[in-house]
C-alpha positions in Angstrom: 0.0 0.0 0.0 1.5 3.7 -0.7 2.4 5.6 2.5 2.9 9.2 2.6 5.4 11.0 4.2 3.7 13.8 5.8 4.7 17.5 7.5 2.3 16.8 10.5 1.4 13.4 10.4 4.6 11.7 9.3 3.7 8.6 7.8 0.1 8.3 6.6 -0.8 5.1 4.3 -3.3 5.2 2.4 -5.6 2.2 1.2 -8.8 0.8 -0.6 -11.0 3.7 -2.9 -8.4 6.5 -1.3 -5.3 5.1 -3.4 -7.3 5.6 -6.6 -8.8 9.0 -5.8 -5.7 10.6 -4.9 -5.0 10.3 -8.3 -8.0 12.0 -10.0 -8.2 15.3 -11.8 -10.1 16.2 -8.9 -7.6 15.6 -6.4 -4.6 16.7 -8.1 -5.7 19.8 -8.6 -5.9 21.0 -5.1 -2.1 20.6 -5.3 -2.1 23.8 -6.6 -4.5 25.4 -4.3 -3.1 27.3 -1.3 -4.3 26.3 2.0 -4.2 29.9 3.3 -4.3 32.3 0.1 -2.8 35.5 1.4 -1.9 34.5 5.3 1.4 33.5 2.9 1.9 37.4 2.3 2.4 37.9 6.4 3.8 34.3 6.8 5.7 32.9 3.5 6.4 29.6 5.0 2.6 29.1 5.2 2.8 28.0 1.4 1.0 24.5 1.8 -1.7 23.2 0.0 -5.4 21.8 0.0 -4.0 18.8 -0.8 -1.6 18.0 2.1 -4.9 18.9 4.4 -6.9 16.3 2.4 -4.6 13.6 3.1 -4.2 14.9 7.1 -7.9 14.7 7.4 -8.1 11.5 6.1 -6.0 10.3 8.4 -7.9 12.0 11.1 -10.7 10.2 9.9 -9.4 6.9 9.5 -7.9 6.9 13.5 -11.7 8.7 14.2 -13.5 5.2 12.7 -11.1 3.1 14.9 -12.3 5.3 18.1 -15.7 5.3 17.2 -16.1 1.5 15.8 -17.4 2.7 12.1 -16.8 0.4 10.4 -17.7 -1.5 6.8 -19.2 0.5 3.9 -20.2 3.8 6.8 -16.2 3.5 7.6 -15.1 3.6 3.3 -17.6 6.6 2.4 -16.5 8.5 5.9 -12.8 7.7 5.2 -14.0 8.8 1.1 -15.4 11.9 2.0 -12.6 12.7 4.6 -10.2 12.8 1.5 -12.7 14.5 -0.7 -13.7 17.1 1.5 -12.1 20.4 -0.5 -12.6 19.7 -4.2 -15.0 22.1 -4.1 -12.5 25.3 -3.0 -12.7 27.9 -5.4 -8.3 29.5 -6.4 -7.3 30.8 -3.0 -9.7 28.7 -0.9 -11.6 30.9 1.3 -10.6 34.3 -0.1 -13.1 34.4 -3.0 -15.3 32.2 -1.8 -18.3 34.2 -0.2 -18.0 36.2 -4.3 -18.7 32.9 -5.5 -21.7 32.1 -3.5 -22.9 35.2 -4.7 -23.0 34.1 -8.3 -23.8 30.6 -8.1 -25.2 30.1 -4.6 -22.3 27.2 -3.9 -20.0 27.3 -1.2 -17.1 25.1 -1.2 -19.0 22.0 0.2 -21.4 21.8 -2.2 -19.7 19.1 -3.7 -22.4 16.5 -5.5 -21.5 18.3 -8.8 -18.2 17.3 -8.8 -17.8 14.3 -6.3 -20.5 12.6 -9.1 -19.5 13.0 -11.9 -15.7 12.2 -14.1 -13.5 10.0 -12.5 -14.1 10.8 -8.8 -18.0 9.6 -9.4 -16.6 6.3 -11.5 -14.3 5.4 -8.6 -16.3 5.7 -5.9 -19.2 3.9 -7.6 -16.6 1.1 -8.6 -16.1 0.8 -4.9 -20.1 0.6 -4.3 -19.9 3.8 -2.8 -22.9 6.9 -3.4 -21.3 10.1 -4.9 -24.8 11.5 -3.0 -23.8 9.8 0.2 -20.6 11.4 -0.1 -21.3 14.9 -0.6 -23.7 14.2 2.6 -20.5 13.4 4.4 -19.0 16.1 3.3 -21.9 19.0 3.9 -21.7 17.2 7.7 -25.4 15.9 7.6 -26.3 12.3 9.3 -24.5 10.8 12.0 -21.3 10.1 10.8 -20.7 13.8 8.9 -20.2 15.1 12.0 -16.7 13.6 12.1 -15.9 16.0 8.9 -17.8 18.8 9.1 -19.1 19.4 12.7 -18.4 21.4 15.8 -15.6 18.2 16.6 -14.4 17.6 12.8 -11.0 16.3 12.0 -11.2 18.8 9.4 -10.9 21.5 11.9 -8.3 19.6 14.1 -6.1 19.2 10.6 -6.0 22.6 9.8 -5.1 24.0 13.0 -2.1 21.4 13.6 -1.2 22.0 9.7 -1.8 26.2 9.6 0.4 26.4 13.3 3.1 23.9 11.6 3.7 26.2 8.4 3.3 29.9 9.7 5.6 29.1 13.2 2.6 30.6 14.9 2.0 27.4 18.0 -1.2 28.6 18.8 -2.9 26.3 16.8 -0.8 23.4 18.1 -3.0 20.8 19.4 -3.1 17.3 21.2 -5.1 15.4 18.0 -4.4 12.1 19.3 -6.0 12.9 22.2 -8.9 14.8 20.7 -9.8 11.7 18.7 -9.4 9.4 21.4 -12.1 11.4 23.6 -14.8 11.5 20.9 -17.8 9.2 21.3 -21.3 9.2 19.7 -24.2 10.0 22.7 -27.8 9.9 20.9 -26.8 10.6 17.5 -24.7 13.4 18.6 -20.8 13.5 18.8 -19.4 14.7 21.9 -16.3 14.5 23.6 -16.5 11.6 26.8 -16.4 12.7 30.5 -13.0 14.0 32.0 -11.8 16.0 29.0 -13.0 19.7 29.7 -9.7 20.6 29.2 -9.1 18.8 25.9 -11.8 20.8 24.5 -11.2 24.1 25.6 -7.3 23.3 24.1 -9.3 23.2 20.6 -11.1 26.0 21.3 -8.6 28.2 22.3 -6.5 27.2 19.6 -8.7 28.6 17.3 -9.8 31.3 18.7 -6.0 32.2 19.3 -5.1 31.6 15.2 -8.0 33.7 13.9 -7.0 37.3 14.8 -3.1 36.3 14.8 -3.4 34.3 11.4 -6.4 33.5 9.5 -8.0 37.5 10.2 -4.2 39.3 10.4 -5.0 42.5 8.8 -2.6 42.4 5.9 -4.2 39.1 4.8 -7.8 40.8 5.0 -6.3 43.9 2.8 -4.8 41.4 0.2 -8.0 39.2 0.2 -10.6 42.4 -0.5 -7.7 43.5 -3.0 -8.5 40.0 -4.8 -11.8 39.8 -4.1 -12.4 43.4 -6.2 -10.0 41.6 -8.9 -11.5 38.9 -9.5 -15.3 40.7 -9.1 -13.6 43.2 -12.2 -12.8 39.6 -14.0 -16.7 38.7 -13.8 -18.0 42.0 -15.1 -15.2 42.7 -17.6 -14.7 39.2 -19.2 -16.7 36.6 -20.8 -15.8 34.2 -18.0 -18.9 33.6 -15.5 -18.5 32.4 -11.9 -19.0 28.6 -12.4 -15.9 28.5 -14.6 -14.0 31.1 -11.7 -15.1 28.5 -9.3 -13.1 25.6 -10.7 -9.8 27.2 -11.8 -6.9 26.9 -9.5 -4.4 29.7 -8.2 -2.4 29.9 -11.0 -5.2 30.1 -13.7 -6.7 32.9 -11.9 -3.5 34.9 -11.4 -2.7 34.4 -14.9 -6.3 36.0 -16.4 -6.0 38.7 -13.1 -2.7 39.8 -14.7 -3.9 39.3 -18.4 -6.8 41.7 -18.4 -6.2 45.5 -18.9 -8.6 45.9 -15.7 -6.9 43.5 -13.3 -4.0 43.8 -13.7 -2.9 46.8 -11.7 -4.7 44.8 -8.9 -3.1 42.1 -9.0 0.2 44.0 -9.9 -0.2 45.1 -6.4 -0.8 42.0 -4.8 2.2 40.1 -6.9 5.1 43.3 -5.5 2.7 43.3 -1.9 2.7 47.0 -2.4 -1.0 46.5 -0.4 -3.3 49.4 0.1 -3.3 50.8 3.6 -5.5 50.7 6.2 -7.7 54.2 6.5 -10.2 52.6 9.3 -10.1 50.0 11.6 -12.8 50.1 14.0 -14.4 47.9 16.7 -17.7 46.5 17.0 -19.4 49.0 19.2 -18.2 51.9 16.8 -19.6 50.3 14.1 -23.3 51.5 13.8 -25.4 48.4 13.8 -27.3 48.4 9.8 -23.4 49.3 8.7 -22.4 45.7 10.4 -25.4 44.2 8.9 -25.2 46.0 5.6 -26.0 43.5 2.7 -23.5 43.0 0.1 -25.6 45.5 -2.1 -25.5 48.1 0.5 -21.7 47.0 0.9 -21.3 48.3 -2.7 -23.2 51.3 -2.1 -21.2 52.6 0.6 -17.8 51.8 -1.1 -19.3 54.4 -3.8 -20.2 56.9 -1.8 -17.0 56.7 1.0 -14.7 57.2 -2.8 -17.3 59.5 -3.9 -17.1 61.7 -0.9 -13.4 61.0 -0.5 -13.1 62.7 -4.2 -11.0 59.1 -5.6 -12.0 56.6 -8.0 -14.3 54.0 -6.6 -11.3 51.3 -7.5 -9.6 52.9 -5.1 -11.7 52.0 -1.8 -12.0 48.8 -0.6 -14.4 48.1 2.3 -14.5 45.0 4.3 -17.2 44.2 7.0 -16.6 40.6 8.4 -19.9 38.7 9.4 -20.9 38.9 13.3 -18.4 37.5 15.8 -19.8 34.0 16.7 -18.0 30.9 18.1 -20.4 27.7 16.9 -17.3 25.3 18.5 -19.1 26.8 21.7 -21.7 24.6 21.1 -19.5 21.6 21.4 -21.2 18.9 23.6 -19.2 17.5 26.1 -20.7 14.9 29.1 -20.2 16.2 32.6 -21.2 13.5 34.9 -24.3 11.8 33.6 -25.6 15.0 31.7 -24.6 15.8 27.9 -23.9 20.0 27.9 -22.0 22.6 25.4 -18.5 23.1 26.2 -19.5 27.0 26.7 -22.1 25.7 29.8 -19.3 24.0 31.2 -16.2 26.3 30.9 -16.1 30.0 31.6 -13.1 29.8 30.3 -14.7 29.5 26.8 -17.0 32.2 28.2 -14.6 34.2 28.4 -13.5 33.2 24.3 -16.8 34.3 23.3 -16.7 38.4 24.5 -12.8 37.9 22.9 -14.3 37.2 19.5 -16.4 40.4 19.9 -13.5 42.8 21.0 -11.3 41.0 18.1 -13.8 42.1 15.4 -12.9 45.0 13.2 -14.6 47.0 10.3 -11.8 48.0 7.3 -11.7 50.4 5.1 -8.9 50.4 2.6 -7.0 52.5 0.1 -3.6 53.3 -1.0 -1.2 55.7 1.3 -1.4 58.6 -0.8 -5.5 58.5 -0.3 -5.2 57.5 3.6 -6.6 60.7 5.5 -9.1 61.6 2.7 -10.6 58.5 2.6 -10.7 58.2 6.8 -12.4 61.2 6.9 -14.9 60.0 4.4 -15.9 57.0 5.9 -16.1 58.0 9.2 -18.9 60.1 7.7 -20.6 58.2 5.3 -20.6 55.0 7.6 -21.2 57.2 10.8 -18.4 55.7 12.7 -17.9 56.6 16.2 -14.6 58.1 16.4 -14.1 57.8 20.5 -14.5 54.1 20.4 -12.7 53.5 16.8 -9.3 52.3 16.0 -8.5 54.4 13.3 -5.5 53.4 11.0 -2.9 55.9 12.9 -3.7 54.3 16.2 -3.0 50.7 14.7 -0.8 51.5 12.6 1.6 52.5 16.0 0.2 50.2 18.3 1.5 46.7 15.1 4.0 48.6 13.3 6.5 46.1 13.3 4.2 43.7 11.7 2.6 46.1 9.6 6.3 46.9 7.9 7.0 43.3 7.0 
């Protein structure tokens, strides 16, 4: 049987329906699909790929079906969708991803498309396994999805170990063994068994440590909306629609970004990191409550009018409100005694997490230096910003600077 040498894992071998799906069109192309997108602009070790966290959580999965005693054809489509769990990542994973649900309603595990047909869908029905069951898996519905996609997936216990392992940042470095071993199955629902509080507030804290420090850094937000408004120009300037966008890789979509008059100063930008600049960065509370719930419409509305106001060209403004601070890992069950409870009943430790998420959050505006204090003074206008409780870009700027210089 093949074995694979891995970065986090070491030796990983890989048997039955996995050996042949490895090497599917499918498969192979998340080779050249970056785990992180831009993180790699504040970190450039963290340079790893979709498909090294494929073959981690499938690993993952295969020690969780020892644990939990799946076993037969449940154990071959959890281990099959464990593997095939990120086909459906648009180039640059996450980073374009809510602009492709936009277009085509998908998100990156709405997978039946794909898992069913070509040779991913003739392999796993040569194996007598359901491409429909699969992508079932993989969307985390039933019993057994909750192992991939669930508030106690190997698919978040992969990506933690694997993001911590390539950026140097040890936050995310957990005690996966140990986190599999505690998982057991309590009516239907996955939990972690009696005695390991602490193993899951480690995963909880783990992520709630990497998200400001890695996955929400603020240069990797800047780069992100920069491609975002790049590859939004692609859709309305070219022939190519958002079902095709969704199935290139990184380097097909860099190549039409820099091949198109309209794109290319964007992604010019992004290629030499000379990033725009941070005009507002502001907290929750000074963020007026319709601007944090704007839709994406209104989003686009007060982009024009901030540039408008500002007296720049629209291209030139970039603003980026993140969705509502929420932990759903909070919701973890964990048994305490004879009773079943979430992890955030039990801990006030994760408690404590929760308010973190709220004081991490931060509204961005965006624009190169030469536009910084035009553009600050226009949104703090147009979005009605409350300037006592706002971190504006000068503040930050000081407060990160050796960061922000990198």
């Amino acid at each position: 049987m093949p074995t694979i040498k891995d970065s986090v894992h070491d030796h990983i071998e890989v048997t039955g329906v996995a050996t042949e799906l490895l090497d599917t069109p499918a498969m192979q192309r998340l080779r050249r699909i970056s785990q992180l997108g831009t993180v790699s602009l504040v970190y450039p070790a963290a340079n790893h790929t979709r498909l090294e966290h494929s073959i981690g959580v499938y690993a993952l999965a295969r020690r969780a079906c020892e644990v939990l005693s799946i076993e037969g054809t449940a154990r071959d489509e959890l281990v099959a969708a464990a593997l095939l769990h990120d086909v459906g990542h648009p180039p640059f994973s996450h980073n374009i991803e809510g602009l492709i649900q936009q277009e085509t309603g998908k998100l990156h595990d709405d997978v039946l498309d794909i898992v069913s047909a070509g040779r991913v869908g003739e392999t796993l029905r040569a194996y007598g396994l359901s491409p429909t069951r699969i992508a079932d898996l993989i969307r985390g519905e039933g019993r057994y999805g909750q192992v991939i996609s669930g508030d106690l997936d190997v698919d978040r216990m992969d990506y933690l170990l694997r993001d911590a392992h390539h950026t140097g940042v040890a936050y995310g470095t957990i005690d996966h063994e140990r986190l599999v071993r505690a998982l057991r199955f309590v009516d239907e629902t996955l939990v972690f068994a009696a005695g390991n509080l602490q193993t899951a507030e480690s995963l909880l804290l783990a992520r709630a440590l990497m998200n400001p420090t890695v996955y929400q850094h603020h240069v990797a937000r800047i780069a992100r909306r920069m491609l975002w408004a790049a590859s939004e120009q692609l859709l309305a300037s070219t022939p190519i629609d958002a079902s095709t966008l969704r199935r290139m890789d990184d380097v097909d979509l860099r190549a039409r970004l820099r091949g198109e008059s309209s794109t290319a100063p964007m992604v010019a930008r992004i290629d030499e990191r000379r990033l725009f600049k941070r005009a507002i960065w502001a907290e929750w509370t000074a963020v007026p409550a319709p601007v944090r719930a704007a839709s994406d419409a209104d989003q686009a509305a007060l982009r024009t009018a901030i540039a408008e106001h500002a007296e720049v060209a629209v291209e030139e403004v970039l603003l980026d409100i993140p969705s509502g601070p929420s932990m759903p890992e909070a919701s973890t069950q964990i048994a305490v005694g004879d009773a079943i409870v979430s992890i955030a009943a039990a801990s006030p430790l994760v408690q404590a997490l929760q308010q973190t998420n709220e004081a991490n959050w931060r509204l961005g505006v965006y624009t190169p230096a030469t536009h910084r204090e035009a553009v600050q003074s226009a949104a703090i206008e147009v979005l009605g910003l409350d300037t006592a409780q706002s971190i504006l870009a000068d503040r930050a700027d000081s407060a990160i600077a050796r960061l922000d210089q990198f």
